[in-house]
Structure formats: C-alpha cells, structure tokens
TORVO-615872 format. One line per 2 residues: number of its first residue (from 1); their letters; for each residue x, y, z negated of C-alpha. Coordinates in nm, 3 decimals. Last residue first. Layout:
REM residues N
NUM) A) X Y Z  ...
REM end
This chain:
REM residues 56
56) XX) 0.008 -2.047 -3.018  -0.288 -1.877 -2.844
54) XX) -0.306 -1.508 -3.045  0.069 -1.401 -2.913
52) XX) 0.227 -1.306 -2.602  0.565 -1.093 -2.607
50) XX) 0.575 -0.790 -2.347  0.831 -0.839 -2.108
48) XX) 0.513 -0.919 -1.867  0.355 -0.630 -1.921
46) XX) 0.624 -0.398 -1.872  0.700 -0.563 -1.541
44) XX) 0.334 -0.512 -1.436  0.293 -0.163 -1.546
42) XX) 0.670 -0.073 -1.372  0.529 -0.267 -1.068
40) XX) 0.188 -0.048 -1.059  0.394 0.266 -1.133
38) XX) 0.614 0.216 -0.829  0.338 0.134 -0.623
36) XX) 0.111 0.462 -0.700  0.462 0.672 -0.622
34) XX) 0.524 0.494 -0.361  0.169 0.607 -0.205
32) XX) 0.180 0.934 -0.285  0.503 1.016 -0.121
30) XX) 0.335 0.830 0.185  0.004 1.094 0.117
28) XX) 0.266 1.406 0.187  0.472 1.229 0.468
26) XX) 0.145 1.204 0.707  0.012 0.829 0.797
24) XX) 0.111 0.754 1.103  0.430 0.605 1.045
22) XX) 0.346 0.368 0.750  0.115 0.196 1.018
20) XX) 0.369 0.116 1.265  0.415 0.364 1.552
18) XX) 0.451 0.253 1.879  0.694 0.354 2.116
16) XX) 0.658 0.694 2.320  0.685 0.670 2.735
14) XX) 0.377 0.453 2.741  0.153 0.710 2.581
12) XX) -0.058 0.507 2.304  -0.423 0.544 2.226
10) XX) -0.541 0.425 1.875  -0.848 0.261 1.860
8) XX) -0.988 0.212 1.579  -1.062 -0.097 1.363
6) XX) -1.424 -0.192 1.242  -1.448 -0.475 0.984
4) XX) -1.795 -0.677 1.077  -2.002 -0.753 0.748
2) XX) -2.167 -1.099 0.707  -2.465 -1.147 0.512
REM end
C-alpha cells in the first residue's frame, strides 16, 4: 500500500517574497526547535567521546 503525502497550499501576495519554511513557523515553537537540536547534537557528541568496550 502506497500512501500519498499531502502538501498545502500556501497563497502568496506578489508584492511580499516568499517565506522559507523556518519563517512561517511562529518564534515561540522555533526557540523550541533549537533547543530539541542542540540537545540531540550534545547527546550525540557525548556519545561518541564516550570510550567503547565489551567487543575488543
């Protein structure tokens, strides 16, 4: 079974330039956002300073 991916629409006066994604979403959920990414890469440089053991 394939699943179609709807996108809206999004109407755009032709005296204003086009947003980008990051623009349209409101300032309160972008400060959200970088705050979820900057723990993910601080998780994922953590982990790989982190000394392996068990396999050698």
């Amino acid at each position: 079974m394939q699943l179609e991916l709807a996108f809206p629409e999004i109407a755009v006066k032709p005296d204003e330039p086009s947003k980008g994604p990051w623009e349209q979403i409101d300032p309160g959920a972008q400060g959200a956002a970088l705050a979820l990414l900057s723990r993910l890469i601080a998780q994922m440089l953590v982990a790989r300073a982190a000394p392996e053991g068990g396999d050698e």
